[in-house]
N, CA, C and O atoms as a GROMACS GRO file, in nm:
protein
  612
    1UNK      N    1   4.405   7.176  12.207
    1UNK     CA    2   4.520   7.112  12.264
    1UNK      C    3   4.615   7.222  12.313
    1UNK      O    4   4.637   7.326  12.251
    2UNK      N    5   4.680   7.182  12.458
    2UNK     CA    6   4.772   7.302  12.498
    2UNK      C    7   4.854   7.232  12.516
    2UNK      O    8   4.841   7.113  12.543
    3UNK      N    9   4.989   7.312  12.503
    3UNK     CA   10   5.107   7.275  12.532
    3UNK      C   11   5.194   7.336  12.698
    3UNK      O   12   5.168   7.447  12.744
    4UNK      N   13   5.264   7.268  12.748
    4UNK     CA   14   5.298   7.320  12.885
    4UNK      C   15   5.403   7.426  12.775
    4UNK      O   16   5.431   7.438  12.656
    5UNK      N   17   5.434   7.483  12.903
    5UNK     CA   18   5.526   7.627  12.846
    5UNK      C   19   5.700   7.573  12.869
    5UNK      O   20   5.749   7.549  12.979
    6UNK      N   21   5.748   7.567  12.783
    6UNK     CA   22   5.862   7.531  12.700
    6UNK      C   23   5.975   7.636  12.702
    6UNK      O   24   5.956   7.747  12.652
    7UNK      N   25   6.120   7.592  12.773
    7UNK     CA   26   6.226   7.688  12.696
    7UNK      C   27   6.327   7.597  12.664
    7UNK      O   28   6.374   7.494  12.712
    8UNK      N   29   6.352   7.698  12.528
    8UNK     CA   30   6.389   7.638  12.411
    8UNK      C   31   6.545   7.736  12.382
    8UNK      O   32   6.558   7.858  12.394
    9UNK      N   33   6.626   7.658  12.349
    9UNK     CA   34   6.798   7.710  12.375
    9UNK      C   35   6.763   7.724  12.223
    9UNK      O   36   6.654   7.692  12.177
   10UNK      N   37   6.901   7.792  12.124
   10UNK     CA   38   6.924   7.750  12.006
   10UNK      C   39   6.928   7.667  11.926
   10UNK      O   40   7.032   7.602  11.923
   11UNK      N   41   6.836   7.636  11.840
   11UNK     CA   42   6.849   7.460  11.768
   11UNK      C   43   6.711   7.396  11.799
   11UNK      O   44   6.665   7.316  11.717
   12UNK      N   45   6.650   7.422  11.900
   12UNK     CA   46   6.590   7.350  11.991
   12UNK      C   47   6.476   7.339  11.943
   12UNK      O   48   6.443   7.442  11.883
   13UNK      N   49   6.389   7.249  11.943
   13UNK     CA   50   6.192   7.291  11.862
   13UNK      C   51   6.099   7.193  11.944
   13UNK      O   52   6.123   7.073  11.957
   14UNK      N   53   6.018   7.243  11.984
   14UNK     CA   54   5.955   7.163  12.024
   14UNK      C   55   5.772   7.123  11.912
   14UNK      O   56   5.714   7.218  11.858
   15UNK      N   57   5.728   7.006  11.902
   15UNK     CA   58   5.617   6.962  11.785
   15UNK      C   59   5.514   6.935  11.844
   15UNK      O   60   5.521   6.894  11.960
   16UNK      N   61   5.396   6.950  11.786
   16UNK     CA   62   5.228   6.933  11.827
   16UNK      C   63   5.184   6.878  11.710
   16UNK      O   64   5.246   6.903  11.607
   17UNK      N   65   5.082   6.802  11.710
   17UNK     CA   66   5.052   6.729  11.596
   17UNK      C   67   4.945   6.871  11.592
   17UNK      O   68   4.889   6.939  11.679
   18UNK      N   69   4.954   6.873  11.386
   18UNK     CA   70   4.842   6.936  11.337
   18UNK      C   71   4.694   6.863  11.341
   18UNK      O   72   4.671   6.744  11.365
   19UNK      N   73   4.598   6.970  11.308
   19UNK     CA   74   4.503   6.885  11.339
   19UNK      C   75   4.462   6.957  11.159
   19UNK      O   76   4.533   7.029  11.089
   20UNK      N   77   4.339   6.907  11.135
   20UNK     CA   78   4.292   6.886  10.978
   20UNK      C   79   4.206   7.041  10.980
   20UNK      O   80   4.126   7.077  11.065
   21UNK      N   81   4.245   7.105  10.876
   21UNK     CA   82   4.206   7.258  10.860
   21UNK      C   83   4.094   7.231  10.881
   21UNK      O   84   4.054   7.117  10.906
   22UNK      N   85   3.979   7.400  10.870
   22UNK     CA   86   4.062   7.469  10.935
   22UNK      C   87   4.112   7.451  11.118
   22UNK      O   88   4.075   7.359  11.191
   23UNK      N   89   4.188   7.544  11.150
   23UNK     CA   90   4.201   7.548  11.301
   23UNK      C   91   4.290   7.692  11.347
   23UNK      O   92   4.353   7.754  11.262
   24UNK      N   93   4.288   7.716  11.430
   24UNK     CA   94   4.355   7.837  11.515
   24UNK      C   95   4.498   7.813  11.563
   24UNK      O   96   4.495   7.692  11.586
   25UNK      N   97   4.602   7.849  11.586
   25UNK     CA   98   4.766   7.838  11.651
   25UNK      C   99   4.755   7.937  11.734
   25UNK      O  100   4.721   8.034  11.665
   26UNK      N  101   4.769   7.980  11.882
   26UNK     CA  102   4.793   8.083  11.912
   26UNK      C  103   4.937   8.035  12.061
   26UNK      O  104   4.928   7.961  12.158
   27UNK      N  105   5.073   8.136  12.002
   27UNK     CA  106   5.147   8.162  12.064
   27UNK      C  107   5.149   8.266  12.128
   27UNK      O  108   5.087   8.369  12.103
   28UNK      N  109   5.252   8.237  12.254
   28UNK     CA  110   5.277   8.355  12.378
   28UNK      C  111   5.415   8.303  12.394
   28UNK      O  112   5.444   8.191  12.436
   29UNK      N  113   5.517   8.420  12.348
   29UNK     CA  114   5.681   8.348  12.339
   29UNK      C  115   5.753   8.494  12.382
   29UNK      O  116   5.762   8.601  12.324
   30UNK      N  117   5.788   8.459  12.475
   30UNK     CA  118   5.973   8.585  12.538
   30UNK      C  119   6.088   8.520  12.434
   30UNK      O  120   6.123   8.406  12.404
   31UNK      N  121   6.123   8.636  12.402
   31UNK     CA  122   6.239   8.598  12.353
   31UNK      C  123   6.376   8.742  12.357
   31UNK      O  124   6.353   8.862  12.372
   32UNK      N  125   6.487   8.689  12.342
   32UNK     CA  126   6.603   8.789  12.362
   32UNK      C  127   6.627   8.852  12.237
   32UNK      O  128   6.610   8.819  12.120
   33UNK      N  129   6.674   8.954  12.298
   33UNK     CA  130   6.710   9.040  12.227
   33UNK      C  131   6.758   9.037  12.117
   33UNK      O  132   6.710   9.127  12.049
   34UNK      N  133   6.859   8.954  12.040
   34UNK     CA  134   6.872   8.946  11.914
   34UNK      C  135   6.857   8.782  11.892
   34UNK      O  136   6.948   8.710  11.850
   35UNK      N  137   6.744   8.743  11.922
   35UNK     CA  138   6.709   8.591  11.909
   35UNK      C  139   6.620   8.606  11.769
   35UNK      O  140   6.579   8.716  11.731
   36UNK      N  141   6.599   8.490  11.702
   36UNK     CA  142   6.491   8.408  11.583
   36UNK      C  143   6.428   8.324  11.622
   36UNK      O  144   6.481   8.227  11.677
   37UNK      N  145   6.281   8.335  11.606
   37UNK     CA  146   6.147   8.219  11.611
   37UNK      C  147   6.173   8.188  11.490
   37UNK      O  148   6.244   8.243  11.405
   38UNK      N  149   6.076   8.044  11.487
   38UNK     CA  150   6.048   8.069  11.365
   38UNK      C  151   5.912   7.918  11.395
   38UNK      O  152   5.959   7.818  11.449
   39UNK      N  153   5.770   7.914  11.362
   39UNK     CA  154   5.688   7.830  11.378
   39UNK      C  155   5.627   7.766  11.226
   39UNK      O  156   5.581   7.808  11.120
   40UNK      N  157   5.650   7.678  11.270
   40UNK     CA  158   5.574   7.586  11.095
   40UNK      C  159   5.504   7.519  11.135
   40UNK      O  160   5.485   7.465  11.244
   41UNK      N  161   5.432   7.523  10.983
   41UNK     CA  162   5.260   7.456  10.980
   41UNK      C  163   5.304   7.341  10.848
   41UNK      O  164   5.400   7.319  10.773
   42UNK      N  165   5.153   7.281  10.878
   42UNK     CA  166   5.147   7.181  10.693
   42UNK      C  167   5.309   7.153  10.652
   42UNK      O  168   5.356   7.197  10.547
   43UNK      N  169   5.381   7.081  10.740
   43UNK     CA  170   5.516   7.058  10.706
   43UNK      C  171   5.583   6.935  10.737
   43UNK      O  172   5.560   6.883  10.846
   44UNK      N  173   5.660   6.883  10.658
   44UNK     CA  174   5.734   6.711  10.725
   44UNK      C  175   5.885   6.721  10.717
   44UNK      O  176   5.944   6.728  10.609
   45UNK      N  177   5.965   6.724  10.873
   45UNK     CA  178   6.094   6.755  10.845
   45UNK      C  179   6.130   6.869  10.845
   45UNK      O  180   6.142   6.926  10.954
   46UNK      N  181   6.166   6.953  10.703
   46UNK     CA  182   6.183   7.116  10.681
   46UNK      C  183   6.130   7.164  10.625
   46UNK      O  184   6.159   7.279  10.594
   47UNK      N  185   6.012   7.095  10.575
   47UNK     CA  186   5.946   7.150  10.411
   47UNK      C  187   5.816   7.251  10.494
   47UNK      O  188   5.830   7.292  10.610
   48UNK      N  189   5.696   7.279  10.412
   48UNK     CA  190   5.626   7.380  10.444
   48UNK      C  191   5.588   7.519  10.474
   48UNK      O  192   5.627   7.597  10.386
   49UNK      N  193   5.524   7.574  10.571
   49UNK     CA  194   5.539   7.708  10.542
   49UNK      C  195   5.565   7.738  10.705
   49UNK      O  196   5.508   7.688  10.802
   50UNK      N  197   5.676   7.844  10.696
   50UNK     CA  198   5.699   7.915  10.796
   50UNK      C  199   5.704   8.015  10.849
   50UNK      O  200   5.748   8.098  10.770
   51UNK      N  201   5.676   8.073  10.978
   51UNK     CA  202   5.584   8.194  10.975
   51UNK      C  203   5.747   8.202  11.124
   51UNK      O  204   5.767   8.124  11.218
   52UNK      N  205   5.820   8.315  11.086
   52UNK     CA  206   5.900   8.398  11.237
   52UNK      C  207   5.935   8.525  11.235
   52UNK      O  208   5.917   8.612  11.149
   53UNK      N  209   5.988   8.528  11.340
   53UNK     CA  210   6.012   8.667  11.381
   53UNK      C  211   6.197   8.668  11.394
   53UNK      O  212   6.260   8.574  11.442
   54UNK      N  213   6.243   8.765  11.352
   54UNK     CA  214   6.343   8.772  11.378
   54UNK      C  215   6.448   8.952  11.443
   54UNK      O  216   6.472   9.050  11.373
   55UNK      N  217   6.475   8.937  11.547
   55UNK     CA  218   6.474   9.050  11.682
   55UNK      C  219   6.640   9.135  11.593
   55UNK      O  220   6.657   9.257  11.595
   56UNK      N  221   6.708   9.066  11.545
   56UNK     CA  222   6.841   9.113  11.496
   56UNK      C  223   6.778   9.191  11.400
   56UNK      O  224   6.782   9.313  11.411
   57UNK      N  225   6.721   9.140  11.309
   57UNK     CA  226   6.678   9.188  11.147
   57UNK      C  227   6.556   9.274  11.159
   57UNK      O  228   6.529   9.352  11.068
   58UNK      N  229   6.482   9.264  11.263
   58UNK     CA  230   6.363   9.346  11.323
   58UNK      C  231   6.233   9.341  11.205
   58UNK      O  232   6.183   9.440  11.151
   59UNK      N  233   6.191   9.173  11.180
   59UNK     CA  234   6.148   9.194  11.080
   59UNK      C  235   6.016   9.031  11.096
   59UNK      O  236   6.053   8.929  11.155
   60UNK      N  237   5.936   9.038  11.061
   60UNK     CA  238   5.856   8.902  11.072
   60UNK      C  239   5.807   8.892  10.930
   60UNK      O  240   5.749   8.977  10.864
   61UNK      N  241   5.852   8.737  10.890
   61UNK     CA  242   5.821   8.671  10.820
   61UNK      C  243   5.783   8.528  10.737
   61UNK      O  244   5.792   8.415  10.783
   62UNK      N  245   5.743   8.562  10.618
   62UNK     CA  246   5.639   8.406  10.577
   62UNK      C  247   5.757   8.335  10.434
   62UNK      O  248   5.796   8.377  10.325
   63UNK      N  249   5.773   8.226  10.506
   63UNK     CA  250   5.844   8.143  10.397
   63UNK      C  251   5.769   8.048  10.354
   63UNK      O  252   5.715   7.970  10.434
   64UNK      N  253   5.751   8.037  10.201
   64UNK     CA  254   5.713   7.976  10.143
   64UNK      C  255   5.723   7.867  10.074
   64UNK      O  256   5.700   7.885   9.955
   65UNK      N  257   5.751   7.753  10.107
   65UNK     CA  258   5.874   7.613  10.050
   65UNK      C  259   5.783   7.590   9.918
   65UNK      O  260   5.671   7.630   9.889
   66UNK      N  261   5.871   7.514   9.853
   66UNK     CA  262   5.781   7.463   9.723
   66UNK      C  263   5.715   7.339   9.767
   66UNK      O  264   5.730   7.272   9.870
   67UNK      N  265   5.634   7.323   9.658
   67UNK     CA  266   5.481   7.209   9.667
   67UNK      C  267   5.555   7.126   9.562
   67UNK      O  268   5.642   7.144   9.477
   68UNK      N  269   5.448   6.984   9.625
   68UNK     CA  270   5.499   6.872   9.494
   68UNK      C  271   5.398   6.911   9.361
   68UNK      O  272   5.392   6.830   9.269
   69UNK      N  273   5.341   7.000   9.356
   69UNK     CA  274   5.283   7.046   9.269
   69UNK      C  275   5.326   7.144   9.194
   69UNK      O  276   5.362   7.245   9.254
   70UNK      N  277   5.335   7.144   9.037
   70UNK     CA  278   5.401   7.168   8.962
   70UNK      C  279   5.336   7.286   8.823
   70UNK      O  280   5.310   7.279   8.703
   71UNK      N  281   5.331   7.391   8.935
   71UNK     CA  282   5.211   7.459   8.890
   71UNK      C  283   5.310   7.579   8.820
   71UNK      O  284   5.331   7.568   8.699
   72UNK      N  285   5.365   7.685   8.889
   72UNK     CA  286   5.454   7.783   8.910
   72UNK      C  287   5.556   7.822   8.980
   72UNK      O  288   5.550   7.839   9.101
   73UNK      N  289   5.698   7.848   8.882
   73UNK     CA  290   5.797   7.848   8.981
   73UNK      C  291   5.862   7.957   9.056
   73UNK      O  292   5.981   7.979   9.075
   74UNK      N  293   5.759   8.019   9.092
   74UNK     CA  294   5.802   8.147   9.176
   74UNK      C  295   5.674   8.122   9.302
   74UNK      O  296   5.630   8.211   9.375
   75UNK      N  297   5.644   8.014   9.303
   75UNK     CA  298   5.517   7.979   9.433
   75UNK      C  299   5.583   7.965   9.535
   75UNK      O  300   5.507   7.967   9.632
   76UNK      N  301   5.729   7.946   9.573
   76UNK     CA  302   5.804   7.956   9.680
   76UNK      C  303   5.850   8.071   9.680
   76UNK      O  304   5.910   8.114   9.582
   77UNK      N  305   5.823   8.170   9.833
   77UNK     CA  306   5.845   8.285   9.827
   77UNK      C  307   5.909   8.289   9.933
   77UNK      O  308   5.905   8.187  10.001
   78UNK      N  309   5.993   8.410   9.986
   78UNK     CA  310   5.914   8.486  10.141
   78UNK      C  311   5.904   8.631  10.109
   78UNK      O  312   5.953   8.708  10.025
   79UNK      N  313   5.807   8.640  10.225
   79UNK     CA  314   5.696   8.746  10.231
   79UNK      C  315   5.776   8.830  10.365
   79UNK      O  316   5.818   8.747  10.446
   80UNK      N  317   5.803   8.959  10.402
   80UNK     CA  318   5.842   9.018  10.536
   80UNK      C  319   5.756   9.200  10.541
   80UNK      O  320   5.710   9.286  10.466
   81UNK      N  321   5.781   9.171  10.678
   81UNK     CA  322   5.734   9.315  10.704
   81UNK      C  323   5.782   9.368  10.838
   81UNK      O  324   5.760   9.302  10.939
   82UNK      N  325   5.844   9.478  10.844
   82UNK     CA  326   5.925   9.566  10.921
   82UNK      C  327   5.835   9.540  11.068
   82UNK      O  328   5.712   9.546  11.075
   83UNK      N  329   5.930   9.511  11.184
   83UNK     CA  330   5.885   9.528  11.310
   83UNK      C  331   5.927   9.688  11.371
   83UNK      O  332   6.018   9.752  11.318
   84UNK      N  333   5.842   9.746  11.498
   84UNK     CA  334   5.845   9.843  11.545
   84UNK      C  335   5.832   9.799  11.728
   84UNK      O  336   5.754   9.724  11.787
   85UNK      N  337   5.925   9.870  11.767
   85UNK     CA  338   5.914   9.846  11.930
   85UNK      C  339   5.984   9.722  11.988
   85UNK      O  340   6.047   9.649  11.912
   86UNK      N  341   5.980   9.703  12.081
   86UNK     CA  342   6.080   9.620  12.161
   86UNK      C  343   5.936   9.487  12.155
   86UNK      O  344   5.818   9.497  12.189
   87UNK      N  345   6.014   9.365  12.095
   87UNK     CA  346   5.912   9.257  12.080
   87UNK      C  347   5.997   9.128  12.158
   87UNK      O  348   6.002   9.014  12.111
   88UNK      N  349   6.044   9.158  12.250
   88UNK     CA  350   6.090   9.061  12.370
   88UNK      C  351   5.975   8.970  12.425
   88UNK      O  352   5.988   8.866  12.488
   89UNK      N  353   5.882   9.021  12.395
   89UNK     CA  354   5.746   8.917  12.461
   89UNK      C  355   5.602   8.956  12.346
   89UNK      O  356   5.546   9.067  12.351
   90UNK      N  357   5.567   8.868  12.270
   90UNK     CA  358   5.494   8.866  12.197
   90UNK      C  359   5.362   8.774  12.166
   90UNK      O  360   5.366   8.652  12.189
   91UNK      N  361   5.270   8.825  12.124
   91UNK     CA  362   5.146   8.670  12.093
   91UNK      C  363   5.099   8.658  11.934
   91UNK      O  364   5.018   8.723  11.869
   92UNK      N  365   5.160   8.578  11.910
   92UNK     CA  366   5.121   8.524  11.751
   92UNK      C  367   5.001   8.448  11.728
   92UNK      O  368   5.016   8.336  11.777
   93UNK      N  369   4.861   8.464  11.661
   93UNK     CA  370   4.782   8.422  11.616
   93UNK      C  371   4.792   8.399  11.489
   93UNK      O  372   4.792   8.493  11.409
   94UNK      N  373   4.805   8.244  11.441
   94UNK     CA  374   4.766   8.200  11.340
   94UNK      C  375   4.620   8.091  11.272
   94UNK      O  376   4.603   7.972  11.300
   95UNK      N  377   4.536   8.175  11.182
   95UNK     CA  378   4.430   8.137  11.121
   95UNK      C  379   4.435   8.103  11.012
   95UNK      O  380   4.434   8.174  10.911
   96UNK      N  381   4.447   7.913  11.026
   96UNK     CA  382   4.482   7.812  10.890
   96UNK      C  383   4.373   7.778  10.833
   96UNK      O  384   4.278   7.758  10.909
   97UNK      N  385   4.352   7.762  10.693
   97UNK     CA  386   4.198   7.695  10.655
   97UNK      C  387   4.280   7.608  10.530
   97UNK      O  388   4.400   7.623  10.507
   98UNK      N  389   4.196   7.524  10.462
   98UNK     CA  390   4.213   7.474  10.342
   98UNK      C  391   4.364   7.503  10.291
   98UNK      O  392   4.459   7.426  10.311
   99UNK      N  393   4.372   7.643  10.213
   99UNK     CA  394   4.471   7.682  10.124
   99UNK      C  395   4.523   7.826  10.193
   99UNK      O  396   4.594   7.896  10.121
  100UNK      N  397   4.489   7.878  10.336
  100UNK     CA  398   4.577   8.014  10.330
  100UNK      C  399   4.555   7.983  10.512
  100UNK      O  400   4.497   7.912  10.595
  101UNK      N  401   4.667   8.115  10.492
  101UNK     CA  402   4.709   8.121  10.649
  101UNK      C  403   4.694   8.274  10.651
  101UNK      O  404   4.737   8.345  10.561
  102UNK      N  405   4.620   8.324  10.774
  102UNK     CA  406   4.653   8.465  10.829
  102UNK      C  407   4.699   8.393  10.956
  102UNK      O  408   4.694   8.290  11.024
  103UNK      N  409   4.774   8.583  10.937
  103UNK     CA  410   4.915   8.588  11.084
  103UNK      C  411   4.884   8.713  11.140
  103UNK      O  412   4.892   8.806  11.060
  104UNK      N  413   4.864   8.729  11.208
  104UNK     CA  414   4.814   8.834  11.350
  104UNK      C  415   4.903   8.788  11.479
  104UNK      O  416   4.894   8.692  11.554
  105UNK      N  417   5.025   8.938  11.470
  105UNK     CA  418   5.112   8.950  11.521
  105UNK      C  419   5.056   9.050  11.625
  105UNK      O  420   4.997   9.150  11.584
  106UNK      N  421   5.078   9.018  11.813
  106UNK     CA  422   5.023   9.160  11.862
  106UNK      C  423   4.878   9.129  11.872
  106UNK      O  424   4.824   9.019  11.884
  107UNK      N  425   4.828   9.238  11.866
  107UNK     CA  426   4.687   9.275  11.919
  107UNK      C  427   4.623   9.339  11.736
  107UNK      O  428   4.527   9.413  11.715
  108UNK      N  429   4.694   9.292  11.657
  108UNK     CA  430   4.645   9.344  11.502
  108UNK      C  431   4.763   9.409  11.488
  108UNK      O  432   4.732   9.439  11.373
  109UNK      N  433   4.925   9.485  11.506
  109UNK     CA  434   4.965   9.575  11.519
  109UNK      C  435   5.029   9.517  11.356
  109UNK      O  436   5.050   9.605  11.272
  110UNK      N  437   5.050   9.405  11.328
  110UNK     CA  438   5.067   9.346  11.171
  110UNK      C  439   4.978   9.232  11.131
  110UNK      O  440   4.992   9.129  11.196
  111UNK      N  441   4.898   9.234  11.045
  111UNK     CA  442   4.874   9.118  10.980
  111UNK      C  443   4.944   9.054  10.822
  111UNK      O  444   4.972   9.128  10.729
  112UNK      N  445   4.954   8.965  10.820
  112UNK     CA  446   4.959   8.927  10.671
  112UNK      C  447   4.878   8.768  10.639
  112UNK      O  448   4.852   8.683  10.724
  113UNK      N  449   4.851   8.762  10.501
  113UNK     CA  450   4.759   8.661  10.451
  113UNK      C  451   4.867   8.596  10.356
  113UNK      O  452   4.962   8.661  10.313
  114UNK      N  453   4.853   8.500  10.334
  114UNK     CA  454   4.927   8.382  10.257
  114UNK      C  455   4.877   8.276  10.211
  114UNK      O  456   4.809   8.210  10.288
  115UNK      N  457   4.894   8.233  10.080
  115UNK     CA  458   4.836   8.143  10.024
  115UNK      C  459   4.915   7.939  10.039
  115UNK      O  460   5.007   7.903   9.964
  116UNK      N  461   4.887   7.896  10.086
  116UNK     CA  462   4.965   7.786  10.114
  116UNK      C  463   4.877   7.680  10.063
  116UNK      O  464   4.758   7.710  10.074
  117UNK      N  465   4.908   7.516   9.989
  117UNK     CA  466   4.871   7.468   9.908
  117UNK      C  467   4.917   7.341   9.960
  117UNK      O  468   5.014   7.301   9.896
  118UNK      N  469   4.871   7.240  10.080
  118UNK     CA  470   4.956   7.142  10.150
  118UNK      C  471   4.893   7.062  10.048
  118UNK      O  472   4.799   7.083   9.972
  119UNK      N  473   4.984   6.950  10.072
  119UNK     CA  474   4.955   6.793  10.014
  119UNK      C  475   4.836   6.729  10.067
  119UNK      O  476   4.828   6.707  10.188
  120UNK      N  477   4.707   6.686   9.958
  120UNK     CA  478   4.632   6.622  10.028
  120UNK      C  479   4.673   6.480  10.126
  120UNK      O  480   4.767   6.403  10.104
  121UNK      N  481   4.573   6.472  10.241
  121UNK     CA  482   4.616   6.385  10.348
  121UNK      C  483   4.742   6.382  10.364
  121UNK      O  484   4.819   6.292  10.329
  122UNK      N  485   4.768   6.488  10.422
  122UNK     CA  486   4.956   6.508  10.476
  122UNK      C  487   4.895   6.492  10.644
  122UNK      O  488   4.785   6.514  10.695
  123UNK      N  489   5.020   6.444  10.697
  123UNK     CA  490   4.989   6.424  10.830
  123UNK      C  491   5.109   6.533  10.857
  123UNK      O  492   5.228   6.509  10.838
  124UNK      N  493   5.057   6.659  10.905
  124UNK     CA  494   5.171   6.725  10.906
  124UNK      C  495   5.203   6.729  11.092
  124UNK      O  496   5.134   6.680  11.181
  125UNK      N  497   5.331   6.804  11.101
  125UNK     CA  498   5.328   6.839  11.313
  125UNK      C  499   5.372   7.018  11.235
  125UNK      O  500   5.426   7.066  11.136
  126UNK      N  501   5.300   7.061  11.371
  126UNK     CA  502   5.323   7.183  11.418
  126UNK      C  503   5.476   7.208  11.473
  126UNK      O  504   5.490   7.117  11.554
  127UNK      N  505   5.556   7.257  11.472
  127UNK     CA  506   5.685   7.318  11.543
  127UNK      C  507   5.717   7.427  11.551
  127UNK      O  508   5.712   7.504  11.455
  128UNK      N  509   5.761   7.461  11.674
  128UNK     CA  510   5.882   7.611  11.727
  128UNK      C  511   5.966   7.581  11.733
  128UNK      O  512   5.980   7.487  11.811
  129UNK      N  513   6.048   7.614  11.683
  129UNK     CA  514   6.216   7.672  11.689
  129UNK      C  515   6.262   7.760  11.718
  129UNK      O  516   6.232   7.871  11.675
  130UNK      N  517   6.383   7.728  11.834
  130UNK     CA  518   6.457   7.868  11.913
  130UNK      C  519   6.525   7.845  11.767
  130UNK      O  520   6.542   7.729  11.728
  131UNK      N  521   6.564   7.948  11.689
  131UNK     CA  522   6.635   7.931  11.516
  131UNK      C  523   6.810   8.012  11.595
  131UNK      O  524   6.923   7.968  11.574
  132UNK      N  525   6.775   8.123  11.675
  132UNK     CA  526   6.890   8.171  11.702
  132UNK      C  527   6.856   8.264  11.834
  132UNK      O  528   6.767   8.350  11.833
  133UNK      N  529   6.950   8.229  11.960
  133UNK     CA  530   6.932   8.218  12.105
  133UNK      C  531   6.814   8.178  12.161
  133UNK      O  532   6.739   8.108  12.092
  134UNK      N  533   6.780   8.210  12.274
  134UNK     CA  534   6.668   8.116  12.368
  134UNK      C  535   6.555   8.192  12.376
  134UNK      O  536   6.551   8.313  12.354
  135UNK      N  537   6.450   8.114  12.411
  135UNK     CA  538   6.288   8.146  12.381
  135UNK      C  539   6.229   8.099  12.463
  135UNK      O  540   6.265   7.982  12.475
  136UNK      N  541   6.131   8.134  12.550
  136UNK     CA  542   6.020   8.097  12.639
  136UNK      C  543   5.911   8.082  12.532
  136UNK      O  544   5.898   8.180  12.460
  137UNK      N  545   5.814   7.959  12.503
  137UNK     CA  546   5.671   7.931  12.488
  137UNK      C  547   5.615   7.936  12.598
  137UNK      O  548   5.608   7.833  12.666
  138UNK      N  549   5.561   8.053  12.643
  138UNK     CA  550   5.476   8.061  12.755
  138UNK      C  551   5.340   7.986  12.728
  138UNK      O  552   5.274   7.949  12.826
  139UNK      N  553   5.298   7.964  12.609
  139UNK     CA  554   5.188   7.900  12.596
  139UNK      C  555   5.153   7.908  12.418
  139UNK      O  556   5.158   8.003  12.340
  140UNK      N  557   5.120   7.772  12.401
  140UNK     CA  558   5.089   7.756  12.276
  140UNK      C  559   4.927   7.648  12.230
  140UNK      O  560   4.917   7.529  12.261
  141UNK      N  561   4.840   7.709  12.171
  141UNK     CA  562   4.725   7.650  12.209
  141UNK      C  563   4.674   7.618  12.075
  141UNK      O  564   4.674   7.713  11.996
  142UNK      N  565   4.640   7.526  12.041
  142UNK     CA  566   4.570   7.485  11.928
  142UNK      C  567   4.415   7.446  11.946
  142UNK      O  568   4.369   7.377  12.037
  143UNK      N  569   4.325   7.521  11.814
  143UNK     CA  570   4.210   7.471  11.811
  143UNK      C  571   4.136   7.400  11.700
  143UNK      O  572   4.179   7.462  11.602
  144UNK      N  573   4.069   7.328  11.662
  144UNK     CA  574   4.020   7.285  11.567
  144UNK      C  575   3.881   7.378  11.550
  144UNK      O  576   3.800   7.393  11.642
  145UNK      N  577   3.868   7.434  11.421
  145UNK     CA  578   3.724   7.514  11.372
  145UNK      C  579   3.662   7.455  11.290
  145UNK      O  580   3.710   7.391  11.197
  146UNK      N  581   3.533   7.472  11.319
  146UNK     CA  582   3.418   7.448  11.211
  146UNK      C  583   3.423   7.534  11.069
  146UNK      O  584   3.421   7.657  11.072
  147UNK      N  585   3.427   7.471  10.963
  147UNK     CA  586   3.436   7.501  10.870
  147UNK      C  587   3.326   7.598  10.839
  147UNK      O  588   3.228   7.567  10.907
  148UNK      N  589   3.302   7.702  10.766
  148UNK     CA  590   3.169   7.783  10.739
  148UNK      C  591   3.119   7.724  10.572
  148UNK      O  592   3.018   7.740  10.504
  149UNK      N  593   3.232   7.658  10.556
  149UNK     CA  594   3.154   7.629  10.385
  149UNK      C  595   3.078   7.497  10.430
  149UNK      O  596   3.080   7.438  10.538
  150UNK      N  597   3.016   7.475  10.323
  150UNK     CA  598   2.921   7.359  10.345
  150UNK      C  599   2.977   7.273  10.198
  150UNK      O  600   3.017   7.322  10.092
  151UNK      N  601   2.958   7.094  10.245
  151UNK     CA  602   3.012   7.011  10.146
  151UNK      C  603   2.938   7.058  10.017
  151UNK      O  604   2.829   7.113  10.027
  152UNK      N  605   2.985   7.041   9.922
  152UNK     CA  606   2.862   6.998   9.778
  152UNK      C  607   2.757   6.853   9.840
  152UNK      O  608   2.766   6.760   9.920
  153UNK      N  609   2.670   6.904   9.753
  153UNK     CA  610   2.556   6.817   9.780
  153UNK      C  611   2.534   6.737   9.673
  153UNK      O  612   2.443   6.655   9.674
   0.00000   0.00000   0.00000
């Protein structure tokens, strides 16, 4: 599924329905100079996990909301890691399965892995958010993947 290319003021988000793990996210977003992305997965409303970039703080990162599951209370995190270079125009690849997300920022120039734990049969939507000034989605493409595990038999 593709999305036409989108600009997005402050506040602004535009949604794609998720599709049922695993599957691929891949963004292509301009953004200003001291602007905030910020894209969520497996989420209803505000909850879930969110994966942005932020150009002021020069820094991309993974927020971790809590689960209705009542396992451990430090399972809501965030996760960050230092940006380098002028990231006014960027392509975010995200690879969702079951329980984790990799984020491939760039051409590999950061990755990070994350463990995420959605609600069974959640009907979740995909969203971007201009979080702070304006943003071009030059293109945002979703794919659905074949799983490599095989059911129990």
């Amino acid at each position: 599924m593709e999305k036409d290319p989108s600009l997005l003021k402050e506040k602004q988000s535009i949604e794609l329905d998720q599709p049922a793990s695993p599957f691929l996210w891949e963004l292509d977003v301009e953004m200003e100079k001291d602007g905030a992305f910020e894209a969520r997965l497996f989420g209803k409303q505000d909850r879930g996990l969110r994966v942005g970039i932020d150009r002021e703080k020069n820094v991309i990162y993974v927020q971790r909301d809590g689960t209705d599951l009542d396992f451990s209370s430090e399972y809501a995190c965030t996760c960050q890691a230092p940006l380098s270079g002028d990231l006014s125009s960027f392509h975010l690849k995200l690879v969702c399965d079951h329980s984790s997300v990799e984020i491939f920022l760039g051409d590999g120039e950061i990755s990070m892995t994350n463990l995420y734990l959605p609600i069974a049969d959640h009907e979740a939507k995909l969203k971007v958010e201009a979080v702070r000034g304006t943003l071009e989605v030059k293109r945002s493409s979703v794919f659905e993947m074949r799983s490599i595990w095989k059911p129990n038999a």
